[in-house]
TORMARLUM-601397 format. One line per 2 residues: number of its first residue (from 0); for each residue x, y, z of C-alpha. Coordinates in pm, whole numbers. Each point is the difference from the previous one (the first is absolute). Example, Ala and Ser with C-alpha at 12.3 -4.5 7.8 and 13.67 -1.06 7.14 Angstrom:
BEGIN
0> 1230/-450/780; 137/344/-66
//
This chain:
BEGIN
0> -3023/443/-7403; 190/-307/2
2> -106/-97/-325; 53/367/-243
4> 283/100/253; 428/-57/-8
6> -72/-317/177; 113/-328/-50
8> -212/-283/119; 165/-33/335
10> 99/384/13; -150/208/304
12> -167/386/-24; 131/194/301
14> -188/306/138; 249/311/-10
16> -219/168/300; 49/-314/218
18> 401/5/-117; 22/351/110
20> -160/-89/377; 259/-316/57
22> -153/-291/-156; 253/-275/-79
24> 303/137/83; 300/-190/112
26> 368/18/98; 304/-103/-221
28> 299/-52/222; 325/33/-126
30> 374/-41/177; 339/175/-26
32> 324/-195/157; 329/186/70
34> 309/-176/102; 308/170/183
36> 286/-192/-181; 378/-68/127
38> 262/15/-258; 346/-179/-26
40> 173/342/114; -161/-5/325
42> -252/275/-101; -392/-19/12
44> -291/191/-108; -154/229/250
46> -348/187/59; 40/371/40
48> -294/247/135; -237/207/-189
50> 133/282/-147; -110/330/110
52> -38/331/-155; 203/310/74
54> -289/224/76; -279/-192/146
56> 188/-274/171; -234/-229/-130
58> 62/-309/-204; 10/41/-352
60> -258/-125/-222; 139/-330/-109
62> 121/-58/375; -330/131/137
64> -154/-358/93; 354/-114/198
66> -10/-35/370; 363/91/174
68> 130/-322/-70; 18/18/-378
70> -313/-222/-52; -339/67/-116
72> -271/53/297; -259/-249/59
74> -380/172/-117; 200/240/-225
76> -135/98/-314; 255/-61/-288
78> -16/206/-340; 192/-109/-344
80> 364/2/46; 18/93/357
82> 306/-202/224; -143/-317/206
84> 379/-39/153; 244/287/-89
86> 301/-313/-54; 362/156/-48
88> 292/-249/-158; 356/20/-42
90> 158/140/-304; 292/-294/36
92> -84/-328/101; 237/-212/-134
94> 368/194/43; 136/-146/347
96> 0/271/300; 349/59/121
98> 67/198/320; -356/-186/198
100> -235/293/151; 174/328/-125
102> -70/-106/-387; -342/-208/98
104> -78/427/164; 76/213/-350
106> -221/-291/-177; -202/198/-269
108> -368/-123/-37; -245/62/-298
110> -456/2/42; -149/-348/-91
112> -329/67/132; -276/-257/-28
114> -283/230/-118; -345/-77/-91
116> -143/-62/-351; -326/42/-72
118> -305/209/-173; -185/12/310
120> 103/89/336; 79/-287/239
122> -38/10/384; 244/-180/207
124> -175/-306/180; 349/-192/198
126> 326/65/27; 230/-313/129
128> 325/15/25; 197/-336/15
130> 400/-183/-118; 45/-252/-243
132> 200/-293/-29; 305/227/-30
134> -69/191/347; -87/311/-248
136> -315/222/108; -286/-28/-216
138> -294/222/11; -353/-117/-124
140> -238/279/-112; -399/-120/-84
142> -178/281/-160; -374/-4/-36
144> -226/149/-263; -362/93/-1
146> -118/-92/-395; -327/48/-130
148> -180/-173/-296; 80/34/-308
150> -58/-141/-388; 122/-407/-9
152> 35/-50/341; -158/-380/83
154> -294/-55/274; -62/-304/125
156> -309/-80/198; 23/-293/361
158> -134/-264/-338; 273/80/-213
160> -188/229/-225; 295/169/-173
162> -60/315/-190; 192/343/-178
164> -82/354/62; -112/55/-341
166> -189/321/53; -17/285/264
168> -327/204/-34; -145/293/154
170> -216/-59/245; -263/184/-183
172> -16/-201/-315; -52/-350/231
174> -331/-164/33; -223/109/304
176> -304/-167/140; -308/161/128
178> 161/86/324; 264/183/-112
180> 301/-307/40; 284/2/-229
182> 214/-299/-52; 393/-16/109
184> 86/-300/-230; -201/-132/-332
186> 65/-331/-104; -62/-166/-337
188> -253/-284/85; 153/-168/-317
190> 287/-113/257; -228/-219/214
192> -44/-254/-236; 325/-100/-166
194> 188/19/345; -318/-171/187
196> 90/183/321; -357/-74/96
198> 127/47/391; 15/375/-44
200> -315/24/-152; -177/-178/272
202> 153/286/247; -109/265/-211
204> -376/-147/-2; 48/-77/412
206> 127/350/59; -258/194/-145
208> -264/-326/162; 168/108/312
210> 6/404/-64; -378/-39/-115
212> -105/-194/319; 176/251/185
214> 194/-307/163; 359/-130/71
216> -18/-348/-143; 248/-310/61
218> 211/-45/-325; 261/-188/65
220> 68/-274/-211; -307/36/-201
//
């Protein structure tokens, strides 16, 4: 398969059934940062709460992952485009106030949400809330994503064995032995010799000395 297939010589052959039941997935983890900035009239941004509908009393659908405060609740699952802090900023921030709390009270605001970009949905791992050099609140947002294999992403096996995805077949068009056992992973052997990663050779040969023995074996370092 590795020789008539898409694959390169140090391109991998994934099994779609063992994809499908959780095999190599991982988590990307992106961040979102949201500061609450002063300006030179005395005004500053501020965090409103979720908005609600009329009927149901229930947030709306862009609000729907807020918590009371405005910001996004820890565990929450978070959809393209939905508010991570529901941010509100002055319309003037640079024309002096003049008459001190009665003008800073008939301010008029306008929605700068920090929403959430993204194909897939995200689900919200931390939330920290902290200031910044300039005493201004700053809220810190790590979102976590489950990803699963797909075509180019890089492997790299404990002896620096670095492969592509360069194929994704069907479980039923894989080579079987007389038992019945399907592969997860075929490798093109052609990689062994013009990387000489001879190390993860010898643990393939120990691991099936070991599996064959019907032993656990000391391999450390050898």
């Amino acid at each position: 398969m590795s020789y008539s297939g898409y694959d390169i010589e140090d391109a991998l052959i994934l099994n779609k059934a063992s994809l499908d039941r959780g095999y190599a997935r991982c988590f990307v983890y992106r961040n979102s940062k949201c500061a609450l900035k002063k300006y030179p009239n005395q005004r500053e941004d501020r965090i409103m709460g979720p908005l609600l509908n009329a009927e149901t009393r229930e947030p709306i659908w862009r609000h729907q992952v807020l918590d009371f405060d405005g910001i996004a609740t820890v565990g929450a699952l978070v959809d393209n485009k939905q508010v991570l802090v529901n941010k509100s900023m002055p319309t003037q921030t640079q024309t002096p106030v003049a008459g001190g709390e009665e003008s800073r009270t008939t301010t008029e605001y306008k929605e700068a949400p920090i929403s959430y970009k993204g194909g897939l949905p995200a689900y919200v791992e931390k939330v920290m809330v902290t200031s910044n050099h300039e005493e201004s609140h700053v809220f810190k947002i790590l979102l976590r994503q489950t990803r699963r294999p797909e075509l180019g992403d890089k492997f790299s096996s404990r002896h620096g064995q670095k492969g592509v995805t360069g194929l994704i077949v069907n479980q039923e068009d894989l080579p079987w032995n007389d038992t019945g056992i399907c592969p997860d992973v075929v490798m093109n052997p052609h990689g062994y010799p013009s990387r000489m990663t001879v190390g993860k050779l010898i643990e393939l040969l120990a691991g099936k000395a070991g599996v064959l023995d019907g032993k656990q074996h000391y391999g450390t370092g050898t």
